[in-house]
C-alpha positions in Angstrom: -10.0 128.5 67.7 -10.2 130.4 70.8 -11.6 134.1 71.1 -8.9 136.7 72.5 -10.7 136.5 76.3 -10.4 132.6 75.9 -6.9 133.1 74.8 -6.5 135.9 77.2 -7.8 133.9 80.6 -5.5 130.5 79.4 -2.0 132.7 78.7 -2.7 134.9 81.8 -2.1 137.9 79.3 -4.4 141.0 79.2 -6.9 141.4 75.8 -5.6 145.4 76.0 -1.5 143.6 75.7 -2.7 141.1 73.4 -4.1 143.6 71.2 -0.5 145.7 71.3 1.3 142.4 70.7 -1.1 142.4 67.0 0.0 146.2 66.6 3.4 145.6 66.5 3.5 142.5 64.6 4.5 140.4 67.6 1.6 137.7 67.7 -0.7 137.9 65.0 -4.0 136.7 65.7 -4.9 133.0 63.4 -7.6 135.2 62.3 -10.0 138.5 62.7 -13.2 138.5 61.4 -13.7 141.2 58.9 -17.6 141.9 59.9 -16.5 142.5 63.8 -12.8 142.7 63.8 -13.0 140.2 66.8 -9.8 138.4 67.0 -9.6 134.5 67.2 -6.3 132.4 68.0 -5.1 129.1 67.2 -4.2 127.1 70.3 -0.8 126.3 68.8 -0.6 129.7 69.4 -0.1 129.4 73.3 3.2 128.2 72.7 4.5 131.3 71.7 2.7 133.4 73.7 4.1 131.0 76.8 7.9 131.2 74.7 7.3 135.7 74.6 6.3 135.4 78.4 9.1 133.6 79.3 11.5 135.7 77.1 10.2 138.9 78.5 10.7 136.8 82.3 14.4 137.2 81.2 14.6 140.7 80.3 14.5 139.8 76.5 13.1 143.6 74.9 10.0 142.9 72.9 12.2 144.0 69.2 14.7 140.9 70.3 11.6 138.6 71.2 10.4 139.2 67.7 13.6 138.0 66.3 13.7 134.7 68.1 10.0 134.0 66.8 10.9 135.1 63.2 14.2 133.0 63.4 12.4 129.7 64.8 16.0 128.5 65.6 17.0 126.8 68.4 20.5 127.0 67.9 20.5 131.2 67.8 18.1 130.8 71.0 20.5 129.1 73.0 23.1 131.5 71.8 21.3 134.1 73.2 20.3 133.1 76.4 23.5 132.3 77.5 24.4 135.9 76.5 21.4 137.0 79.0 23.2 134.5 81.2 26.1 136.0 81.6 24.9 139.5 81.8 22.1 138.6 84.7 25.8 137.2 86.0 27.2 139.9 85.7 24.8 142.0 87.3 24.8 139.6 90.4 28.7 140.3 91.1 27.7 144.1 90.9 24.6 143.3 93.3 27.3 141.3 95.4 29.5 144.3 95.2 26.9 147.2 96.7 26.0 144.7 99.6 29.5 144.6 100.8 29.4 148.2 100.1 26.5 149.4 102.1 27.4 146.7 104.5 30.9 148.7 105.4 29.0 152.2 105.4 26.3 150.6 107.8 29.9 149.8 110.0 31.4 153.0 109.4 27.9 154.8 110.6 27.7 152.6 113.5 31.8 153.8 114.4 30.6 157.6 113.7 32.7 158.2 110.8 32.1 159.7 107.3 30.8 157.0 104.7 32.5 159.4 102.5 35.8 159.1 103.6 37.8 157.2 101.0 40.9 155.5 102.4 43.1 155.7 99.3 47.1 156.2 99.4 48.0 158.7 97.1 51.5 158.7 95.8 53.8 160.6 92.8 55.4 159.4 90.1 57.6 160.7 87.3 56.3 158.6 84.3 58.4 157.8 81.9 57.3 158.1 78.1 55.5 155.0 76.6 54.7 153.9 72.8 51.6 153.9 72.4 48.8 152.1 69.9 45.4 153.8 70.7 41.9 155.0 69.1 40.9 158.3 70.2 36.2 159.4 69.6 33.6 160.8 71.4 32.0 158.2 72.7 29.6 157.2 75.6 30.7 154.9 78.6 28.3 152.3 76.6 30.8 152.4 73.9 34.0 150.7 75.5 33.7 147.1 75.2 33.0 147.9 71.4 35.8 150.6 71.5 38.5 148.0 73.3 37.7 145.1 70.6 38.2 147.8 67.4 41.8 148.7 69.3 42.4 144.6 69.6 41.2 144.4 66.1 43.8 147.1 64.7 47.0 145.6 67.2 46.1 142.2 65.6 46.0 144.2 61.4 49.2 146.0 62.6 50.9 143.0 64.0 51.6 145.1 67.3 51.6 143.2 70.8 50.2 144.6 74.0 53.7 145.3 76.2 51.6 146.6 79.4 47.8 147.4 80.8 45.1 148.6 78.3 44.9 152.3 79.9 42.2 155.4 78.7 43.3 159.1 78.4 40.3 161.1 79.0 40.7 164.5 76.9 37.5 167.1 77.9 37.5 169.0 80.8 33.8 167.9 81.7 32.4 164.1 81.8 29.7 163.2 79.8 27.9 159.7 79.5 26.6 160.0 76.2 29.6 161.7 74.2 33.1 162.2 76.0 36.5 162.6 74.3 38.1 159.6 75.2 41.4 158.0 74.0 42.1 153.9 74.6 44.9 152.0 73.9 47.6 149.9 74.8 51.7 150.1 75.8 53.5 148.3 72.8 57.3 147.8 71.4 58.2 149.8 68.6 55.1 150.0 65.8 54.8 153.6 63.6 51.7 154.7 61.5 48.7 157.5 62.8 47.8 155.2 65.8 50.8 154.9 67.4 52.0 157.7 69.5 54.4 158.6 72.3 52.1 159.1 75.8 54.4 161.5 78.0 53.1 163.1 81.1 55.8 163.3 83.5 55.2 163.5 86.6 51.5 162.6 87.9 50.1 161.4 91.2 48.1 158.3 91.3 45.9 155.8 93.7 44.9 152.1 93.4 41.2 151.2 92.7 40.2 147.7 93.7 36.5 147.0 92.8 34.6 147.4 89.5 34.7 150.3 86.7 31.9 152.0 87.4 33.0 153.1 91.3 35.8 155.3 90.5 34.6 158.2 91.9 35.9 158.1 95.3 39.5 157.4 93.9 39.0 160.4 91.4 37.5 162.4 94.3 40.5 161.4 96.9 43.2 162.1 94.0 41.8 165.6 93.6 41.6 166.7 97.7 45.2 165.3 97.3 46.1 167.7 94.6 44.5 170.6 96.1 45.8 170.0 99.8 49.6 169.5 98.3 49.3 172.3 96.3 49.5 171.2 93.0 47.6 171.6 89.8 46.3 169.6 87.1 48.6 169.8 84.2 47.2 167.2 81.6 44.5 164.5 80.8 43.6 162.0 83.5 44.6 158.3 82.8 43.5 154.9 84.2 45.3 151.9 83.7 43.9 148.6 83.8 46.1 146.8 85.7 43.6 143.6 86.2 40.5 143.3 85.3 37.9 141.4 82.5 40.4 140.1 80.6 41.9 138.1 84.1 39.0 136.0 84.7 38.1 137.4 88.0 35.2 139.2 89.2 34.3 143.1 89.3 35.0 143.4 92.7 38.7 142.0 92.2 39.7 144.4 89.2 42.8 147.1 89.7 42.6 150.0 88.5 45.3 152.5 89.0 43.8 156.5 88.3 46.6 159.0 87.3 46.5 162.7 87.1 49.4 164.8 85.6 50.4 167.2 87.8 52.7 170.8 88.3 53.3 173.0 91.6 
């Protein structure tokens, strides 16, 4: 057996992180000797400590780590690392995204104009009524993956077909991460029951966002100077449509998103 500086030196792991991993139940010492409480490990042992390394190398949180050593199954392993995969993936496109980004603010600085400056065509529209299927909570923006597969999952129960974009209806006046009044759903043909409802906002004005979902503020903030220098109010909820985006098989950076405010003079 080897003593917990032995197995501490080998693994390249601290004693002090060692001694946490025991706490919590993560990587039990083989055995602790009940007249000094020193710890001792087997060397089999090194295997998972080099298998929690590597997890943790991957972003894996220590709860999640546990699992795969409780589980000792290869198949749920590989599961989940090509989940990781594809969010590390994912994060790369966004990566991608804020290079180009600061790369056309570092061009707009250079020309002496306001990285600010959102070049956005606003236009007006008088929308005509839709039928709608949707699922209206307080939820956080963390929530709408989970939100958009429960509306999927009730079109499917209710034998109702998408007939347009997936859109959200944002309902409170203020935004909140953690717990906003939000409304998704979908366009269909004909349906009835409590989730199907008639979306009628008349006349709005609305831009085009290319790019991923969490950069809309410049479109929201070009829509509003828009409104104000027009003269018009807000009359109703905000709505975005998803014109393209996960569903399409194309990256962030290529979704379109068009923003809509209801509006009145």
């Amino acid at each position: 057996m080897l003593t917990i500086g032995e197995f501490s030196r080998i693994s390249r792991v601290s004693a002090k992180t060692l001694r946490y991993y025991d706490q919590i139940g993560l990587l039990k010492p083989g055995f602790v000797s009940q007249d000094s409480g020193y710890r001792y490990y087997e060397v089999s042992q090194l295997r998972d400590m080099l298998l929690i390394s590597r997890l943790k190398r991957y972003r894996f949180s220590l709860p999640e780590i546990s699992a795969v050593l409780a589980a000792r199954d290869n198949g749920r392993l590989a599961e989940l690392l090509k989940a990781k995969k594809e969010e590390f993936l994912r994060q790369i496109e966004n990566q991608r995204h804020l290079l180009l980004q600061m790369e056309q603010d570092i061009e707009k600085i250079e020309r002496c104009e306001n990285i600010m400056q959102a070049n956005y065509l606003v236009k007006t529209v008088e929308t005509q009524p839709k039928t709608i299927y949707s699922l209206r909570r307080k939820m956080s923006v963390r929530d709408f993956a989970e939100a958009f597969g429960a509306l999927c999952a009730g079109l499917e129960k209710s034998r109702l077909k998408p007939a347009g974009p997936f859109l959200s209806v944002y309902h409170d006046e203020e935004f909140n991460h953690e717990c906003t009044d939000i409304e998704v759903g979908v366009e269909v043909s004909g349906g009835s029951g409590e989730q199907v409802r008639t979306l009628a906002l008349g006349l709005c004005c609305f831009a085009t966002h290319i790019g991923p979902y969490d950069d809309f503020t410049p479109c929201y903030t070009a829509l509003m100077e828009w409104i104000e220098r027009e003269g018009y109010t807000v009359s109703g909820p905000p709505f975005e449509l998803y014109v393209k985006g996960c569903d399409d098989n194309v990256p962030p950076s290529e979704y379109v998103t068009e923003i809509y405010f209801p509006i009145k003079k």
